[in-house]
C-alpha positions in Angstrom: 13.5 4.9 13.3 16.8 3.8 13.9 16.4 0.4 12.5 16.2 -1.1 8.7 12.8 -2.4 9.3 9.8 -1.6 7.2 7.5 -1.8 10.1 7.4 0.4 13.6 6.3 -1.2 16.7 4.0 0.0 18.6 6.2 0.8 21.5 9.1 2.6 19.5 6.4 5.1 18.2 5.1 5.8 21.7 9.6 7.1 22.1 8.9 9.1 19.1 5.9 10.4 18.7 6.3 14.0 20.7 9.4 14.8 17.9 9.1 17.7 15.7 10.2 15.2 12.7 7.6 12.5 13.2 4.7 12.9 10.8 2.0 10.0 11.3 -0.3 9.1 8.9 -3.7 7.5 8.8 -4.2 5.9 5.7 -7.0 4.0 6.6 -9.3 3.1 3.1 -12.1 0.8 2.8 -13.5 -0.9 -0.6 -16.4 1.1 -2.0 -18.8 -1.6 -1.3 -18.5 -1.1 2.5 -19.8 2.4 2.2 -17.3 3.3 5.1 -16.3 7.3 5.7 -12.5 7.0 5.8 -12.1 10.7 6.8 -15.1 10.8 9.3 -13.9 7.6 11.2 -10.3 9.2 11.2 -11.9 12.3 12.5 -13.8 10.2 15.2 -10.7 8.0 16.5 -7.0 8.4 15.3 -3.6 8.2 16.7 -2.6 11.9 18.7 -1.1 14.0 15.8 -1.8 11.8 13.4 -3.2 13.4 9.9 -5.0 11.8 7.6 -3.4 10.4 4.1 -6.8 10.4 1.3 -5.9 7.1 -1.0 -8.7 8.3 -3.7 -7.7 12.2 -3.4 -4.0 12.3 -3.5 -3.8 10.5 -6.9 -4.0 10.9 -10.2 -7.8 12.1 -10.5 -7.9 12.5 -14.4 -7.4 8.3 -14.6 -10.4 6.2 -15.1 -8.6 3.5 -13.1 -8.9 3.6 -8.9 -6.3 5.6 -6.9 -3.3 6.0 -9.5 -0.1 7.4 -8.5 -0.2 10.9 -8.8 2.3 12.9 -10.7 5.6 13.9 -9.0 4.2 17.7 -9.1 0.7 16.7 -7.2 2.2 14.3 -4.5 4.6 17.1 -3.4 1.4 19.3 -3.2 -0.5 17.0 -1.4 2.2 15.9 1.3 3.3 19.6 1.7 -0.3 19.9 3.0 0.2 17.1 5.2 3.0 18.9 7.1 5.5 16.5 5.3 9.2 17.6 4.9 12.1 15.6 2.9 13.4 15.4 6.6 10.1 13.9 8.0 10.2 10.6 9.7 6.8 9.1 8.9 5.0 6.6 10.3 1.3 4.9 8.0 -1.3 2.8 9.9 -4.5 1.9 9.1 -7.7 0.4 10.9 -7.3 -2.8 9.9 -4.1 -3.6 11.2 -2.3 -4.4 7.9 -4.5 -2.7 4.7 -3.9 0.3 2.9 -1.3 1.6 4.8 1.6 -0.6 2.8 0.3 0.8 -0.1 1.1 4.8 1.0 4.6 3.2 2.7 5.2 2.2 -1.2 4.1 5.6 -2.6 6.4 7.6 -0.2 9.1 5.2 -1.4 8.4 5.6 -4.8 8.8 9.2 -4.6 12.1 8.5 -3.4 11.3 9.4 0.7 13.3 6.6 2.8 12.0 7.3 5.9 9.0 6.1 6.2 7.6 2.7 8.3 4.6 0.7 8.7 3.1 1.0 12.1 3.0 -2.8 13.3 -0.2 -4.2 13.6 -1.7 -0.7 13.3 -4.4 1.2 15.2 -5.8 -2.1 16.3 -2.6 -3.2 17.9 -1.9 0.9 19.2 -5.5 0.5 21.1 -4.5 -2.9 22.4 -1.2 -1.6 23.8 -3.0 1.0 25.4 -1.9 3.6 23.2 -3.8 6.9 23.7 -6.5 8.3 20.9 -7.8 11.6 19.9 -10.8 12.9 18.1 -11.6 16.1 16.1 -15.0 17.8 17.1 -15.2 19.1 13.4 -14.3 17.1 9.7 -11.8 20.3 9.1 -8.9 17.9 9.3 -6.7 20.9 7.7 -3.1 22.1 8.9 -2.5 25.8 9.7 0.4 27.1 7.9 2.9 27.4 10.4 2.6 23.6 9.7 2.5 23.0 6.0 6.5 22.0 4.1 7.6 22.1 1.0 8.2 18.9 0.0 9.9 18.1 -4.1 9.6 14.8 -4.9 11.2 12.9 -7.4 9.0 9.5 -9.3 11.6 6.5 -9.4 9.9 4.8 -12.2 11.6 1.7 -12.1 9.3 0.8 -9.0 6.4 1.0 -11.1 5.4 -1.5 -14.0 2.6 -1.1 -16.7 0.2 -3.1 -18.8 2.4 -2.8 -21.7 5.2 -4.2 -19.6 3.1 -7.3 -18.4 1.6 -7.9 -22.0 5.2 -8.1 -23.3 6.1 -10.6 -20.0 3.4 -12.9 -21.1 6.3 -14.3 -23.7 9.3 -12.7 -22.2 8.5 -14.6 -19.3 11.0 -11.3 -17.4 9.2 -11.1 -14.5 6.9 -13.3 -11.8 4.0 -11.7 -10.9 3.0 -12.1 -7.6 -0.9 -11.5 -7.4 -2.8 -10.2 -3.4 -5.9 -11.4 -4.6 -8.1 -14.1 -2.8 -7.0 -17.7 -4.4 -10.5 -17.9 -5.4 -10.7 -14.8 -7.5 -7.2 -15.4 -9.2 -8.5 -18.9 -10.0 -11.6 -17.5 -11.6 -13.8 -19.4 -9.2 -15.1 -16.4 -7.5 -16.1 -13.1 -8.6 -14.7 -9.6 -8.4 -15.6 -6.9 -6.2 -16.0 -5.3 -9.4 -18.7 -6.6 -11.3 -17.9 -5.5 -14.5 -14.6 -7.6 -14.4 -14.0 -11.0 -14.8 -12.3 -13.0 -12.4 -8.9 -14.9 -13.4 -5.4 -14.1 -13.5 -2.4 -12.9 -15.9 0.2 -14.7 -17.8 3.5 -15.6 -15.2 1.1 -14.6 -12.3 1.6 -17.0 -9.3 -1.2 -16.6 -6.0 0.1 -15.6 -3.3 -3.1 -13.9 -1.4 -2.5 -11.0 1.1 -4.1 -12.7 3.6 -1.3 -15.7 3.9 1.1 -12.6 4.6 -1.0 -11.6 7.6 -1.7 -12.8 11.1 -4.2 -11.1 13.1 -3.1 -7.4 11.5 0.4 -7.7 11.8 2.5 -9.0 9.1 4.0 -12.4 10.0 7.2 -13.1 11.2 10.2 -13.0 8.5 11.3 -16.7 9.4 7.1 -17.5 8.0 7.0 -15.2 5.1 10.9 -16.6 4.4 9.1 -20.0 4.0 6.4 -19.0 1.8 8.7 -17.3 -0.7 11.0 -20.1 -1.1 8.2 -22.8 -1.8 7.1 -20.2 -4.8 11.1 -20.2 -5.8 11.6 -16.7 -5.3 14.9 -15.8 -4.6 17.2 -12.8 -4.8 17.8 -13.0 -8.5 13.8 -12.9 -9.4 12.6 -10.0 -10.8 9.2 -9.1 -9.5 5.9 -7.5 -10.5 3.5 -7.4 -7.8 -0.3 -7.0 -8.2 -4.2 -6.9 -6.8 -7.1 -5.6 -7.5 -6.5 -1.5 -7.7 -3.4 -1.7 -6.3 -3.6 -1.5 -2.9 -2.7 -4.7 -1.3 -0.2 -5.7 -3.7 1.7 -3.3 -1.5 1.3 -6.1 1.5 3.7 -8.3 -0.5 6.1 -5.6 -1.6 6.6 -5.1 1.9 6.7 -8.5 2.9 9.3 -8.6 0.4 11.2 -6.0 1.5 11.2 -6.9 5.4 12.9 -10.2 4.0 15.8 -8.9 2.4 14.2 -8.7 -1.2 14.8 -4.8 -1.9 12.2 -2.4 -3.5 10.1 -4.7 -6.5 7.4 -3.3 -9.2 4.1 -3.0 -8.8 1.6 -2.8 -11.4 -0.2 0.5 -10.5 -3.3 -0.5 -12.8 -3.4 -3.7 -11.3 -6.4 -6.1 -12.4 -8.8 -3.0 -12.5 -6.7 -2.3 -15.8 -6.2 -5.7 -16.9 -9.2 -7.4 -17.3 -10.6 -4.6 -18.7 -8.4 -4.5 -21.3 -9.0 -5.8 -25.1 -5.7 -6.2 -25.2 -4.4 -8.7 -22.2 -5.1 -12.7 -21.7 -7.4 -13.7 -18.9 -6.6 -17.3 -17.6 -9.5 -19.0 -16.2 -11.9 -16.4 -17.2 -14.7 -16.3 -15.1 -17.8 -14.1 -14.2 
């Protein structure tokens, strides 16, 4: 990981991945309506050496909201399990090329860990570069303890934003929100995977939908996702607040954002899980 990149290639992580610093993680994660085994298809198919990264279980499990950033305390825990070491280089991928994984990239940094990259185009590009795979006969995905760190991390709260926050930007007008979401959902025309929510957007929330980040798993180009942030008007001066719909793939755009140059933004952690359940927010073009 000699380079500034967010994202690894698929080549560079074939040099690296015999080195005693290299920790990869599968972060793979699927929306409950898939009914998808995260672990079990790990277990079935993952990089060699790779260990798996649990979105819903290394969180804060005493919210109500989906997958909240644990406490500084619990993620050192948790990663300490993983075999991770302040010194570890890590490497995230998912299965779907480009999902969940940004959003453990954005956790690691958030607990102040530099180190840490996006594989490119993830397990679909490894598999398609001829990248080798391994199994586990058993779900017992645990380390021994010759393997397990101890890891201290630190929360850098400034990368993290909350409703309070975005209530107050609906007159301070501080920050643009960038929003993952379909177009369709943000523009209340089409409903949430979340049925109890309402469809719409925030107050200072522009569209800008994971899926025009992406090209066939692999985040697109920098010269592409360059053009894409100009025509919104975003520049180096804008603050930012990135969201979704838990929280997950507002990630994509933080780190779209920061493979162009942008630095480290906010993220609302609550996301629209948070918001539009709220008694307290606006919901523009409300829908069901």
């Amino acid at each position: 990981m000699t380079t500034q990149s967010q994202l690894c290639s698929v080549e560079e992580l074939k040099s690296l991945i015999k080195q005693d610093d290299v920790v990869i993680l599968d972060s793979s994660w699927y929306l409950p309506s898939q009914r998808i085994d995260a672990h079990k298809e790990f277990a079935g198919q993952h990089i060699p050496g790779a260990r798996f990264f649990a979105i819903d279980k290394i969180c804060d499990q005493e919210s109500r909201l989906p997958h909240m950033l644990p406490n500084a305390t619990q993620f050192s825990e948790a990663v300490s399990e993983l075999g991770v070491s302040k010194d570890s280089r890590i490497v995230v991928y998912d299965s779907a090329g480009l999902f969940s994984a940004a959003r453990v990239w954005w956790t690691f940094k958030v607990f102040g860990h530099d180190k840490v990259q996006v594989l490119d185009g993830g397990l679909p590009r490894w598999v398609e570069q001829g990248g080798d795979l391994d199994s586990l006969a058993t779900l017992d995905c645990s380390l021994n303890e010759a393997t397990k760190r101890s890891y201290v991390a630190k929360l850098n709260s400034a990368m993290v934003a909350d409703k309070a926050a975005l209530i107050e930007n609906s007159s301070s007008k501080q920050y643009v929100v960038l929003d993952a979401r379909p177009k369709e959902r943000f523009l209340g025309k089409a409903p949430e995977p979340r049925p109890e929510l309402p469809s719409g957007h925030m107050p200072e929330s522009i569209s800008v939908s994971a899926s025009s980040l992406i090209d066939r798993g692999r985040l697109k180009p920098k010269n592409e996702l360059q053009k894409l942030f100009n025509e919104i008007h975003i520049d180096q001066t804008t603050l930012i607040v990135t969201s979704c719909g838990s929280g997950v793939t507002a990630a994509i755009i933080t780190l779209a954002l920061a493979e162009c140059g942008y630095g480290l933004n906010k993220l609302y952690d609550g996301a629209w899980s948070e918001w539009a359940a709220a008694d307290d927010t606006i919901v523009l073009n409300r829908s069901l």
